[in-house]
C-alpha positions in Angstrom: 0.0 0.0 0.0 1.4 3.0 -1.3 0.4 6.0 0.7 0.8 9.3 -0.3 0.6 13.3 1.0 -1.0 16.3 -0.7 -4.1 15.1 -0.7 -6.0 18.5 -1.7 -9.7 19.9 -1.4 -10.6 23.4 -2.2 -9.4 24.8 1.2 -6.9 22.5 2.8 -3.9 20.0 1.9 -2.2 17.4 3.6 1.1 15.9 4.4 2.6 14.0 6.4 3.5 15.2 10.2 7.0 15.7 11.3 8.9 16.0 15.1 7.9 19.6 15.1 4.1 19.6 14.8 3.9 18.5 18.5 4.5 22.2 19.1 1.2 23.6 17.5 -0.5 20.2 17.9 -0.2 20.7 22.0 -3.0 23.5 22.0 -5.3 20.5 21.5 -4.7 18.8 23.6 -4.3 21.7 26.1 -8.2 22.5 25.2 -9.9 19.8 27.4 -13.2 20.2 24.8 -11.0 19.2 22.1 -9.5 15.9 23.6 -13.0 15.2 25.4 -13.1 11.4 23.7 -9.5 10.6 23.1 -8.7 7.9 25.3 -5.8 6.5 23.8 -3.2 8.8 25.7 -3.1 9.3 29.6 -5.1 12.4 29.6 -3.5 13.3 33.1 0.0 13.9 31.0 0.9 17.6 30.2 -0.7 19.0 26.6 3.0 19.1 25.4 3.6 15.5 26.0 0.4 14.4 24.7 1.1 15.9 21.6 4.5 14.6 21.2 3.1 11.1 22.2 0.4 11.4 19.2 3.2 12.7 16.5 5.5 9.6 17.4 2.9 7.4 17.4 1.7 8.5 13.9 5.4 8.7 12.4 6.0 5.1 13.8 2.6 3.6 11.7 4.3 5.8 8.6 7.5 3.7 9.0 5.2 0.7 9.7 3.4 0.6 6.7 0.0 1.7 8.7 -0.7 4.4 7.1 -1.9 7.5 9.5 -3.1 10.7 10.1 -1.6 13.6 8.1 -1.6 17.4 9.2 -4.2 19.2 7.7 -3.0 22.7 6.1 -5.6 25.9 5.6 -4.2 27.3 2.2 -5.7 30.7 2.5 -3.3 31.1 6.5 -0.9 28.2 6.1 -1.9 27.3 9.6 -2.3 23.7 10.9 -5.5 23.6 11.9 -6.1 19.3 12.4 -5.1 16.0 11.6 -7.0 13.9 9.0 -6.0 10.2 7.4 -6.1 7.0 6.7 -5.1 4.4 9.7 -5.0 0.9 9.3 -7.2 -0.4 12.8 -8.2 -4.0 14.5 -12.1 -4.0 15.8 -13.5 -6.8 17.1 -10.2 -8.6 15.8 -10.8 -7.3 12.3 -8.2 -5.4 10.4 -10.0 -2.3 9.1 -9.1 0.7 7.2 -10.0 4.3 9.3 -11.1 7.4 7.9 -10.0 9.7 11.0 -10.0 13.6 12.0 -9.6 15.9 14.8 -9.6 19.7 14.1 -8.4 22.1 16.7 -11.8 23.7 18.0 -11.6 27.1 16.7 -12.1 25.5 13.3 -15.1 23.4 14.1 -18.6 24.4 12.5 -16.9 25.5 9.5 -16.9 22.0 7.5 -13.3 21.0 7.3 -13.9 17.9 8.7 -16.0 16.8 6.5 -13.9 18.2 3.6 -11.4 16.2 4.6 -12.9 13.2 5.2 -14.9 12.9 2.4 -11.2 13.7 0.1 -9.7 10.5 2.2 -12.5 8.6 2.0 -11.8 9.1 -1.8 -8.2 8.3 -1.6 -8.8 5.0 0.2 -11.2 4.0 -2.4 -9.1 5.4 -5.3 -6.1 3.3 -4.6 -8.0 0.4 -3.7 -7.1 0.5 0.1 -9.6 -1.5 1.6 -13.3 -2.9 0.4 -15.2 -0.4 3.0 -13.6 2.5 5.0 -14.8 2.8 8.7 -14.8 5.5 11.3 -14.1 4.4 14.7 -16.3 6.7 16.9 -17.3 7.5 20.8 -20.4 6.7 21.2 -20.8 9.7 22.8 -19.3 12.0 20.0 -22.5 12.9 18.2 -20.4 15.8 16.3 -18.3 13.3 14.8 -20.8 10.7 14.0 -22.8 13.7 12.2 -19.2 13.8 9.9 -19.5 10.3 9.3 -22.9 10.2 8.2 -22.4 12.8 6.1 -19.5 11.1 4.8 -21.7 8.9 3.1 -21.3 6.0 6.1 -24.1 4.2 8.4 -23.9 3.8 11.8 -23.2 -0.7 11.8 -21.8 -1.7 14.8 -22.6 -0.2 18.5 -20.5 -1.6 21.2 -17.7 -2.9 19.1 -13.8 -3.1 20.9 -11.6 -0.7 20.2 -8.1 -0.8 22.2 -10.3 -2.0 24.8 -12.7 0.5 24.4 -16.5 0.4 23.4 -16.7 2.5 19.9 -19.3 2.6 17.3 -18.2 2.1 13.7 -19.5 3.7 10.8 -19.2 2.2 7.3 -19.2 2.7 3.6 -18.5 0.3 1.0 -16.7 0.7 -2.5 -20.6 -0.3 -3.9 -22.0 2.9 -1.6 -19.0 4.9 -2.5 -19.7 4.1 -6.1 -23.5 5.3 -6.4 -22.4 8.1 -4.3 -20.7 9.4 -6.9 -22.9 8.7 -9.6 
């Protein structure tokens, strides 16, 4: 699997994070709205080693072959404003290919997110990633769920494990991806 930066909508590109993103990526995690369902990462650590913990992780699945999130860019400031990407994921034992995002609040409401999403989602499909695309979701993060319907995915799976976590996964096969399109 061959993956790939620049991934480009009208408003934002990608690439891939380096060391020094931890820097601007620690104001979300020192917004306690922002990191209200990320539960992978002690949440009692400081913001600034949260955020370096999330960059290494995500350059160790690019040397892995696991794909992973990629900073998302405004064009118009130049500013990193989230991360979006594809991850490769086990649920319920099941190797599964992510659509995942997380925007720094002060860009929520304006529909990157979905922007984003929707240009991985494409991506995934486009290089023949995986024969359905998930989003791995708390099932208590309703603004994120709204993404993934909008994303073209249904809600299929309440209670699944996650990194011993109860998620709900959203889906959307090549076959709804297709007539989506059409």
């Amino acid at each position: 699997m061959t993956y790939t930066d620049g991934i480009e909508t009208p408003r934002l590109i990608s690439r891939f994070l380096i060391p020094t993103d931890a820097t601007p990526w620690t104001s979300f995690f020192a917004d306690p709205i922002n990191c209200t369902f990320i539960n992978i990462i002690d949440p009692s650590a400081p913001a600034v080693e949260r955020a370096h913990i999330m960059i290494d992780f995500t350059l160790k699945r690019y040397q892995e072959n696991r794909l992973g999130l990629q900073a998302l860019i405004e064009k118009e400031s130049g500013e990193l404003i989230g991360m979006c990407g594809l991850l490769t994921q086990d649920v319920n034992g099941i190797p599964e290919v992510e659509v995942g995002y997380h925007l720094l609040r002060k860009y929520w409401g304006k529909g990157y997110a979905l922007e984003a999403a929707q240009a991985f989602r494409d991506y995934g499909f486009n290089n023949n990633f995986a024969p359905s695309i998930v989003s791995i979701i708390h099932p208590l993060n309703f603004l994120s769920k709204k993404v993934a319907l909008r994303n073209g995915m249904t809600l299929t799976e309440t209670g699944a494990s996650w990194r011993d976590h109860e998620v709900d996964i959203f889906r959307i096969t090549r076959k709804e991806w297709e007539q989506l399109r059409h």
